[in-house]
C-alpha positions as CSV (number, residue, x, y, z in Angstrom):
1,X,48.8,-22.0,15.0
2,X,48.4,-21.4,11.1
3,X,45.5,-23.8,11.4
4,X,43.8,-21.8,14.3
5,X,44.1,-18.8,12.5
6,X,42.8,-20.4,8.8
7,X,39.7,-21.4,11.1
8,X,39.4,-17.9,12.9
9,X,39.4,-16.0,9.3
10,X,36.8,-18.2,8.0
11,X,34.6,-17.7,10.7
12,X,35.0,-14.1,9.9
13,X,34.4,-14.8,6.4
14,X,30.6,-16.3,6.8
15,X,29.9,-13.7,9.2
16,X,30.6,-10.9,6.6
17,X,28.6,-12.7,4.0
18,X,25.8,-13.5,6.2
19,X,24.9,-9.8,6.9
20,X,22.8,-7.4,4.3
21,X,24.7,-4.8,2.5
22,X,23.6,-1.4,4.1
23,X,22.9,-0.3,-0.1
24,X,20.0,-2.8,0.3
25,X,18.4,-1.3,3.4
26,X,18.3,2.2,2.3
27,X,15.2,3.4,0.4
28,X,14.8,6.2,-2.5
29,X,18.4,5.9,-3.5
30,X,19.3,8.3,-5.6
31,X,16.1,11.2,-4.7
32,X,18.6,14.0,-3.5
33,X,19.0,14.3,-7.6
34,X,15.0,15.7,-7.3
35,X,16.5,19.1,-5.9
36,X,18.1,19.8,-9.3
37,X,16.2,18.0,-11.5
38,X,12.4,17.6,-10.3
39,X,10.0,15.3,-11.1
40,X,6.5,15.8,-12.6
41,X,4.1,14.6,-10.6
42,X,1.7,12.3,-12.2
43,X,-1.7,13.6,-12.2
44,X,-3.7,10.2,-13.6
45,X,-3.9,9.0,-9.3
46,X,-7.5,9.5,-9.4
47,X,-9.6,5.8,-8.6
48,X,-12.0,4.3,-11.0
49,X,-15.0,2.6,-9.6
50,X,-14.9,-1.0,-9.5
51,X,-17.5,-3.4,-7.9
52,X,-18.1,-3.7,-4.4
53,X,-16.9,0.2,-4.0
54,X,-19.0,1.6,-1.4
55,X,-20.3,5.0,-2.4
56,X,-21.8,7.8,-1.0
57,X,-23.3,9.9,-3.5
58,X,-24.6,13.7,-1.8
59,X,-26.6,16.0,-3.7
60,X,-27.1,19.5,-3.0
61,X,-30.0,22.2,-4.1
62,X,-31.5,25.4,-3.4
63,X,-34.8,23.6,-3.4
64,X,-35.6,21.3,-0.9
65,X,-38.9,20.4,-1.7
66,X,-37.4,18.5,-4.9
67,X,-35.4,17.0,-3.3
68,X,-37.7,15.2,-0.4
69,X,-38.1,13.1,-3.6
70,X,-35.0,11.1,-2.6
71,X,-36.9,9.7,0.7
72,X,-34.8,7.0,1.7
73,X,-31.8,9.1,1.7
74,X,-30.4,10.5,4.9
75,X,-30.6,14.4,5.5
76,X,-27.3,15.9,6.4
77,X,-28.3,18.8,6.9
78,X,-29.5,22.6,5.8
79,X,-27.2,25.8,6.5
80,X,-30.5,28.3,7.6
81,X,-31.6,31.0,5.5
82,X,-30.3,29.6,2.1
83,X,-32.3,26.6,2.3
84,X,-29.7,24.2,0.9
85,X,-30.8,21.0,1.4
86,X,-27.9,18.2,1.1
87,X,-28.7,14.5,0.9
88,X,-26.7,11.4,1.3
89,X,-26.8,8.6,-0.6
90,X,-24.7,5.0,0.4
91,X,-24.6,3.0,-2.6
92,X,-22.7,-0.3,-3.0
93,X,-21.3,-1.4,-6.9
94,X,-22.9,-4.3,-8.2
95,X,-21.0,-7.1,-9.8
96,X,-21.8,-5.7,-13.1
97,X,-20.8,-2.8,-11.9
98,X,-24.0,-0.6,-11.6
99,X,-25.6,1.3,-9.1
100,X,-29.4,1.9,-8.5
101,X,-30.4,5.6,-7.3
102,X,-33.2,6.4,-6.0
103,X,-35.6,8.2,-9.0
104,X,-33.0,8.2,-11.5
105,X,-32.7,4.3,-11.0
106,X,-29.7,1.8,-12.6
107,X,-26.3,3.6,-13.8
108,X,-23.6,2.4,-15.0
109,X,-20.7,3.3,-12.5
110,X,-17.7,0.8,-12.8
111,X,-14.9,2.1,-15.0
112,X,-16.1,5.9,-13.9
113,X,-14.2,8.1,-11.9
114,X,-16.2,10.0,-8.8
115,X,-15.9,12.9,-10.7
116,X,-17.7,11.6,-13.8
117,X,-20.6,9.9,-12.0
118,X,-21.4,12.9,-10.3
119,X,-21.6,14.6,-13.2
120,X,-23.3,11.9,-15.3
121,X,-26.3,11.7,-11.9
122,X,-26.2,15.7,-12.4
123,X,-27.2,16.1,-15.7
124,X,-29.7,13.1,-15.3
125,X,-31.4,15.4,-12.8
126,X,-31.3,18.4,-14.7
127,X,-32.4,16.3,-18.1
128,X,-35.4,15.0,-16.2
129,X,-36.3,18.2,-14.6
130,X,-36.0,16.9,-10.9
131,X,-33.6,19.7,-9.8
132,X,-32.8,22.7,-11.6
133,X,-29.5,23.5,-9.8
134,X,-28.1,20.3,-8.2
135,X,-24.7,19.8,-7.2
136,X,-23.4,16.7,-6.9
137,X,-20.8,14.7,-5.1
138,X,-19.3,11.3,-5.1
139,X,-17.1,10.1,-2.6
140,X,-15.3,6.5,-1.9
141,X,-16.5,6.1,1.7
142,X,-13.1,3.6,1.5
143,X,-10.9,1.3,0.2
144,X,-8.6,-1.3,1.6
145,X,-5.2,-2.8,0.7
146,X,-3.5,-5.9,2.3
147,X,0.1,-6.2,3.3
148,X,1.4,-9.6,4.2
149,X,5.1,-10.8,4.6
150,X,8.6,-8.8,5.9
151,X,6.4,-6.0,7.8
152,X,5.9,-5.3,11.0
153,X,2.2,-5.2,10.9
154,X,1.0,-7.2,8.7
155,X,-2.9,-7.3,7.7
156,X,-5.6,-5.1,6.0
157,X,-5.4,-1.1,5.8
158,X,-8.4,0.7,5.2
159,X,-7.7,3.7,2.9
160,X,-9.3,6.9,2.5
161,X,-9.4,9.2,-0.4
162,X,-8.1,8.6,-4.4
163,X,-4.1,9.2,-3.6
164,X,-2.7,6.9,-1.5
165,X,1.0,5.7,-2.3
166,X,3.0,2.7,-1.8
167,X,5.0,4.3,0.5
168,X,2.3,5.6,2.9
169,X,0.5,1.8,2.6
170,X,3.6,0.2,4.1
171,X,4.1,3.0,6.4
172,X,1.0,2.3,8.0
173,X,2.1,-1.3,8.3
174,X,4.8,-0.3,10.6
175,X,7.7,-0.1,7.6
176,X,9.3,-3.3,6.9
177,X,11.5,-5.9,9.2
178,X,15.0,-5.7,8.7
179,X,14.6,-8.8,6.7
180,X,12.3,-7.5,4.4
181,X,13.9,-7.6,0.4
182,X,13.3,-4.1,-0.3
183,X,14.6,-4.4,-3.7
184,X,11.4,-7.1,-4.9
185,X,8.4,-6.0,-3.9
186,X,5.4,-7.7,-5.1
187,X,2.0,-5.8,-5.7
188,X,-1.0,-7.6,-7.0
189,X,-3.8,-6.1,-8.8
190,X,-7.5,-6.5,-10.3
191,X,-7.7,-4.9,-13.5
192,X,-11.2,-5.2,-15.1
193,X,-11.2,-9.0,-15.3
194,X,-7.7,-10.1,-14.8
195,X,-5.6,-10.2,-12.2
196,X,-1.8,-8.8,-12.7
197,X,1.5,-8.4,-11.3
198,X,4.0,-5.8,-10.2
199,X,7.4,-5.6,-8.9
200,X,8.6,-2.6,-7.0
201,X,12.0,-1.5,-6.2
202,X,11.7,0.9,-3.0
203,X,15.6,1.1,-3.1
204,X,15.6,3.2,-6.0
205,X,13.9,6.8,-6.3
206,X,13.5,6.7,-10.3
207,X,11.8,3.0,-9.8
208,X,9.4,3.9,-7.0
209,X,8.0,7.3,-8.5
210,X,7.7,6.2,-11.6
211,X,6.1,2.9,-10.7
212,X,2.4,2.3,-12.1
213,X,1.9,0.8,-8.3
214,X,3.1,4.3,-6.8
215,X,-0.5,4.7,-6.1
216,X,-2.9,2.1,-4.9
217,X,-5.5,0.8,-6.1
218,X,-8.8,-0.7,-4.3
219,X,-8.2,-4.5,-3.4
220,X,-4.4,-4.2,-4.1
221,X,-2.1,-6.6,-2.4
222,X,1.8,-5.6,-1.3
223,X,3.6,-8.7,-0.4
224,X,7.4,-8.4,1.5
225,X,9.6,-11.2,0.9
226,X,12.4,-12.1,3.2
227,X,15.8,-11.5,2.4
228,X,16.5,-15.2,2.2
229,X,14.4,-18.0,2.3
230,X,16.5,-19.8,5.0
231,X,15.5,-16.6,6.9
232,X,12.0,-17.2,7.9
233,X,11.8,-17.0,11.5
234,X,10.5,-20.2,13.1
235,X,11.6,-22.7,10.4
236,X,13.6,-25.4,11.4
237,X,16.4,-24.3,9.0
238,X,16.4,-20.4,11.1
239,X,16.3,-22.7,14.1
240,X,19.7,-24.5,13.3
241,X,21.0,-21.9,11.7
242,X,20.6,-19.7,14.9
243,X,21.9,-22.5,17.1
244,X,24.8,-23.0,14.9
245,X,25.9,-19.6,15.2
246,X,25.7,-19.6,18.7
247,X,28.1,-22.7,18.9
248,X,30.7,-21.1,16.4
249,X,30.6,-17.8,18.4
250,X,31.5,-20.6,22.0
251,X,34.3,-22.1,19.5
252,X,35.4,-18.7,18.4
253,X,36.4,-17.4,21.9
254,X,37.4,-20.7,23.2
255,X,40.0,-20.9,19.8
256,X,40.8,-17.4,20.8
257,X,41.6,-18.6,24.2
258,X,43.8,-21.1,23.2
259,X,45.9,-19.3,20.5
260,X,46.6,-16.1,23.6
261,X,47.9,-19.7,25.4
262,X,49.9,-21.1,22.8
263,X,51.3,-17.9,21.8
264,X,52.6,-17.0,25.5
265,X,54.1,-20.4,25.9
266,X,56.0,-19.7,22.9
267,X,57.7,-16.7,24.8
């Protein structure tokens, strides 16, 4: 009987060890604090340009004769009476990080944030007298990020606009599998001409928001490990792990059975 009950409390034991604490699974730990103490938000989110960025660079005047001179751009369009004339132009990011515009030809754009370029291309106009009163704007027509490991849709997200977070990347992923280390997540990252590393702890508010991965980057890469790596489903280790359990729960009840048998007979 003491040795049925020795095997019953063991089999207790590994299940107990074998499960996740529930402090593991529960992001932002610690962000109710926010309410009387908030955070400053960080306001250096804005992308630079980095090669292969696809841009689309539209410039707006008064006077649209001046600027029919950018032909091979496409003409958005007018808005009647005030003769603004807008045109678009879709520019990639050469490896060295340049960009050639029509007129104004190569300039340096890598490094740049939109709002600098445009302003750079503006007073290029200005300086060479092509437009008096241009307006110019530069947008990233988008970046993407990939996701692989612990999520539930894994793959490449295609992001839009400068302040995209962590957060809403793996979000859009479908969050992460309840296998997913939440505490160890891994971001890669270009940075000029090196490639670096990042580790990002989505269990803990202060971590997360402070994190220079809060906000992605073009090209950046969030990787989800598993809890364990006995865990990975499909491996033959999951596989006998998963039939083993099924034949300690079979010895379990039968064990069960037996003790409720030994202890009536003992009546």
């Amino acid at each position: 009987m003491k040795y049925i009950s020795r095997v019953l409390m063991f089999m207790v034991f590994v299940g107990l060890v074998s499960c996740v604490p529930t402090k593991k699974m529960i992001y932002l730990q610690g962000a109710d604090e926010l309410a009387e103490n908030p955070q400053t938000i960080a306001q250096n989110y804005e992308l630079k340009i980095v090669p292969d960025d696809q841009l689309l660079i539209t410039v707006s005047s008064k006077d649209g004769e001046l600027l029919e001179l950018f032909a091979n751009s496409q003409t958005l369009g007018g808005t009647g009476s005030s003769t603004t004339v807008q045109e678009a132009i879709g520019l990639r990011v050469d490896r060295e990080g340049k960009i050639d515009v029509p007129i104004l030809g190569e300039m340096q754009a890598a490094g740049l944030t939109r709002g600098e370029l445009a302003e750079n291309i503006k007073n290029k106009l200005i300086e060479g007298e092509y437009l008096k009163d241009p307006v110019v704007t530069v947008q990233l027509k988008a970046f993407k990020v990939s996701i692989m490991g612990e999520v539930n849709s894994p793959g490449v997200q295609t992001m839009s606009g400068d302040r995209v977070t962590i957060l809403e990347a793996l979000s859009m992923a479908g969050d992460l599998t309840p296998s997913g280390k939440r505490d160890n997540i891994l971001v890669v990252r270009e940075e000029g001409d090196q490639r670096v590393s990042y580790v990002v702890d989505l269990t803990s508010s202060e971590k997360v928001l402070t994190s220079p991965c809060y906000y992605l980057k073009q090209n950046d890469v969030i990787y989800v490990q598993p809890n364990k790596a006995i865990g990975v489903r499909g491996s033959a280790t999951m596989t006998f792990i998963s039939a083993s359990s099924s034949i300690l729960s079979l010895i379990a009840s039968v064990l069960s059975i037996v003790s409720m048998i030994i202890v009536l007979k003992d009546k």
